[in-house]
C-alpha positions, 0 to 999 in steps of 0.5 A: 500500500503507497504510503503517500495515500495514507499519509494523505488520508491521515491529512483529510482525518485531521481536517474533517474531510470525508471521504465517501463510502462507495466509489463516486463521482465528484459533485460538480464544485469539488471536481472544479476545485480539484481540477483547479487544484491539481493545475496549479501544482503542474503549473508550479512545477513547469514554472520551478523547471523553467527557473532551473529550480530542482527542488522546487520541482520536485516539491511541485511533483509531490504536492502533485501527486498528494493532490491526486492521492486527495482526489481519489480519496474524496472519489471514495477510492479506498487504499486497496483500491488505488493499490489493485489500480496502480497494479493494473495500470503498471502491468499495462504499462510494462506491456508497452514498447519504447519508441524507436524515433520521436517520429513513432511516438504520438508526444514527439519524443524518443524517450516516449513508449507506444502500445503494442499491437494487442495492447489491453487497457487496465480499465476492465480491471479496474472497473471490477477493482473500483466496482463500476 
């Protein structure tokens, strides 16, 4: 189990922020916030590597990823859950392939990787992982 995700839930605990029993959806107001929200950390770290700022960086990625551990709490999305997700996502993504040239990858770079022929999404994993 990540233990970000936890460290996230121990957050939202001294908060008072619930997280919901059952996967949902956002209501419309908390999805605008969290959209919001999670720009404005991916801003803060194009704006800290545009300044050569590592550390600043590296703080923008984790405060990214808190945020997204935050939402999916806030889905309902229990650490067993995220954890049988990531599991499902990393298979897939173990299955794809290195791009041989930019001229192959759909994001125009070389250190990018495609999908296979063949490739399975981890989406009907997770749909039964989520219950959806």
């Amino acid at each position: 189990m990540p233990s970000g995700y936890l460290d996230v839930m121990k957050f939202h605990q001294k908060f008072g922020i619930v997280t919901p029993e059952g996967v949902q959806s956002l209501a419309a107001d908390v999805a605008e916030f969290r959209q919001k929200f999670l720009y404005e950390e991916l801003r803060e770290f194009a704006e800290a590597h545009g300044a050569a700022d590592v550390v600043g960086a590296v703080d923008a990625l984790i405060d990214l990823v808190y945020v997204a551990y935050g939402t999916a709490l806030l889905m309902g999305v229990t650490p067993e859950q995220w954890a049988k997700c990531w599991a499902a996502v990393q298979e897939a993504n173990m299955s794809k392939v290195r791009c041989e040239s930019a001229a192959e990858s759909k994001r125009g770079h070389s250190l990018d990787v495609r999908k296979p022929e063949g490739w399975v999404a981890p989406t009907v994993r997770q749909r039964q992982v989520l219950g959806v």
